[in-house]
C-alpha positions in Angstrom: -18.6 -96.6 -13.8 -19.3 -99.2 -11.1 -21.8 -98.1 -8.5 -21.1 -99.4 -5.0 -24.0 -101.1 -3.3 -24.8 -100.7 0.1 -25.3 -104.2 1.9 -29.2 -105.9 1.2 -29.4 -103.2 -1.7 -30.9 -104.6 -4.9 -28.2 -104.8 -8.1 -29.4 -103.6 -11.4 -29.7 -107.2 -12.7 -32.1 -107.8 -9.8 -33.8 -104.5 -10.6 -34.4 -104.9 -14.5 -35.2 -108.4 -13.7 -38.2 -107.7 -11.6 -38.9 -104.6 -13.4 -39.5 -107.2 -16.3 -42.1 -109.1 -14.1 -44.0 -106.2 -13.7 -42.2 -104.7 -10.8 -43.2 -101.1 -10.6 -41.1 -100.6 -7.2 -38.3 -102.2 -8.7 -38.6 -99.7 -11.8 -39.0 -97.2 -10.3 -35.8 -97.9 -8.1 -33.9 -98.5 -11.3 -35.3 -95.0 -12.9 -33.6 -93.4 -9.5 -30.3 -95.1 -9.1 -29.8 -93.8 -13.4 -31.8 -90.6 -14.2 -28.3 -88.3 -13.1 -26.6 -90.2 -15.3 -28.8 -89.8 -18.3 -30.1 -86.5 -17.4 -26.0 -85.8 -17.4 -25.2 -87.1 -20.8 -28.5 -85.0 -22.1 -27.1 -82.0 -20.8 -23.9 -82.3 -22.0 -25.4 -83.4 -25.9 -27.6 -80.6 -25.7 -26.2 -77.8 -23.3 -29.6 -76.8 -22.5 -31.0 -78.1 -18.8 -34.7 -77.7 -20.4 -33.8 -79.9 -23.6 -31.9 -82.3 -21.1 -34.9 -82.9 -18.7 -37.2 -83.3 -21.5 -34.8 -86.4 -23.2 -34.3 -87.7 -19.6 -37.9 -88.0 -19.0 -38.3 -89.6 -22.8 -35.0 -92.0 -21.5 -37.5 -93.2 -19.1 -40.7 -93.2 -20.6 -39.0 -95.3 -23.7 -37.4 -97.7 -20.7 -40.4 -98.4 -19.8 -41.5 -99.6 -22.6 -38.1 -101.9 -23.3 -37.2 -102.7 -20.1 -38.2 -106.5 -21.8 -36.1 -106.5 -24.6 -32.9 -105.7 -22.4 -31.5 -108.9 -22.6 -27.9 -108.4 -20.5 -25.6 -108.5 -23.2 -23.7 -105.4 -21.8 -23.4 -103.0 -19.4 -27.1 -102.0 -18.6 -25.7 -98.6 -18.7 -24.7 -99.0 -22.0 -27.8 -99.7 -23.5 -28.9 -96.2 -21.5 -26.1 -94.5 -23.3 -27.6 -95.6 -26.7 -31.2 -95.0 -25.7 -30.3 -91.8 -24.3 -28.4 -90.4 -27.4 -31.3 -91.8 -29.4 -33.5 -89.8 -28.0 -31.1 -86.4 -28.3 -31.2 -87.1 -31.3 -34.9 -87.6 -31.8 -35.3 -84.7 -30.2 -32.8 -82.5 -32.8 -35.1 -84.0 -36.1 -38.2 -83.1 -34.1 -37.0 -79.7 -33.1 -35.9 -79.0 -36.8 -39.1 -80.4 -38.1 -41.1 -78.2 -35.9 -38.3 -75.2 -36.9 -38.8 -75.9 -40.4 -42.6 -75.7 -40.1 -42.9 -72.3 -38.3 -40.2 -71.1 -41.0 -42.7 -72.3 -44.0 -45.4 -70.2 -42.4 -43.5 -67.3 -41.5 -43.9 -66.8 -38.2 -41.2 -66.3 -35.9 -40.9 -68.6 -32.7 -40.8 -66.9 -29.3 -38.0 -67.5 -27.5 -38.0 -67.3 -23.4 -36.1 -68.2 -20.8 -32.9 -69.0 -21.4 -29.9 -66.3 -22.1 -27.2 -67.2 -24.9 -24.8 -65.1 -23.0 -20.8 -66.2 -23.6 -19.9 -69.0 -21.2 -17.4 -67.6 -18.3 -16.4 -70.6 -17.2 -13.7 -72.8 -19.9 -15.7 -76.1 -19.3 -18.8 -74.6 -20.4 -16.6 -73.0 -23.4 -15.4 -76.1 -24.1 -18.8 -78.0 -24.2 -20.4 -75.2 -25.7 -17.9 -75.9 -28.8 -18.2 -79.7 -28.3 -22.3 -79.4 -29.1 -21.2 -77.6 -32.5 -19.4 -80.6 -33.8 -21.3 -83.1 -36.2 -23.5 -86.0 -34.2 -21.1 -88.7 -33.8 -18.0 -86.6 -33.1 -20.1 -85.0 -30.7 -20.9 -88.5 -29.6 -17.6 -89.6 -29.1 -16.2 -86.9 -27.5 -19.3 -86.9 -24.9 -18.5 -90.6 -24.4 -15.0 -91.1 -24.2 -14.2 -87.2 -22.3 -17.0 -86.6 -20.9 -18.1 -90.2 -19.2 -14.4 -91.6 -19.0 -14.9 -94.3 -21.1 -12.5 -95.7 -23.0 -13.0 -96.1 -26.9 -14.0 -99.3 -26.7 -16.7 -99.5 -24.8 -17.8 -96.2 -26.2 -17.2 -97.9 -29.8 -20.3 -100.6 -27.6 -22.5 -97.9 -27.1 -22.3 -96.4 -30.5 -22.4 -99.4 -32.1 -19.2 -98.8 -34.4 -15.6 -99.6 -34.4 -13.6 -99.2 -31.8 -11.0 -97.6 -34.4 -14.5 -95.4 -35.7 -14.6 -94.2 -32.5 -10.6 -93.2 -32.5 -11.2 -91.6 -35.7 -14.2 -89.3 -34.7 -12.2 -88.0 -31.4 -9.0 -87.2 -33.9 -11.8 -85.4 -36.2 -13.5 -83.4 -33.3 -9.8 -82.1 -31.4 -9.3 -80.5 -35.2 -12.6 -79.0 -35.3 -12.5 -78.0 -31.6 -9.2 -76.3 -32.1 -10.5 -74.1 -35.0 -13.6 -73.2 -33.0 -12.3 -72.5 -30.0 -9.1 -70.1 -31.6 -9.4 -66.7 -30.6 -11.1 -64.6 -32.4 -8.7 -62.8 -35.3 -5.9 -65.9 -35.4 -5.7 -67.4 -38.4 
């Protein structure tokens, strides 16, 4: 996923270096050249564009803050691929809390806005089945099919095996191909 710069334009080495300094230009530049790609991969964890901008703007609220402890090891957009599922995931415990809460005192959450109609279109199908699978087959599969990248360096950004990563995409194409069978087909 190599971004072409355009001649005089800061790299994001440059960037997160200054950005460590202090930089709040340089930040803020960073923030820009990444928030479509982590608003993406919260959108496509998620399915919801309300749940995605709210982990997007927690992505960079939580960048912020560590933005010093980046330390170069990797891709920078690797570490943004872990801090962004962290925070899907922070987001699902805290949503289930809250869920949990209501339920205990028996009131019924409101729900507005958004329609759960069926999904016309077969990507949407498809990712709409993809957000059913369990965390890190959902993980995987957002990774590896829906960011290109190859198991390795999605195995990097999980923070697992490269053949973990091979065994959660094998996992998720059996799931996926029981959810997505036509009704009555057994």
């Amino acid at each position: 996923m190599a971004m072409t710069l355009d001649e005089g334009e800061a790299t994001d080495a440059d960037l997160i270096g200054r950005a460590r300094d202090g930089d709040r230009q340089a930040f803020g530049e960073l923030v820009e050249r990444h928030y479509d790609f982590v608003h993406r991969v919260a959108w496509r964890w998620c399915g919801r564009k309300t749940d995605a901008e709210d982990i997007a703007q927690e992505v960079c609220t939580r960048l912020g803050r560590a933005i010093r402890d980046y330390r170069g090891g990797g891709a920078f957009t690797t570490w943004l691929y872990a801090m962004t599922l962290n925070a899907a995931r922070d987001m699902v415990r805290k949503n289930a809390r809250e869920r949990a809460k209501t339920e205990a005192f028996g009131v019924h959450a409101l729900i507005a806005g958004e329609a759960t109609a069926e999904p016309e279109d077969q990507a949407e199908a498809l990712w709409a089945a993809v957000r059913q699978l369990p965390d890190k087959q959902r993980e995987a599969v957002l990774l590896v099919y829906g960011e290109g990248l190859s198991h390795a360096a999605a195995a990097d950004a999980m923070a697992c095996a490269e053949a973990t990563v091979s065994w959660h995409i094998h996992e998720a194409k059996k799931r996926l191909k029981l959810i997505m069978r036509p009704a009555g087909e057994d």
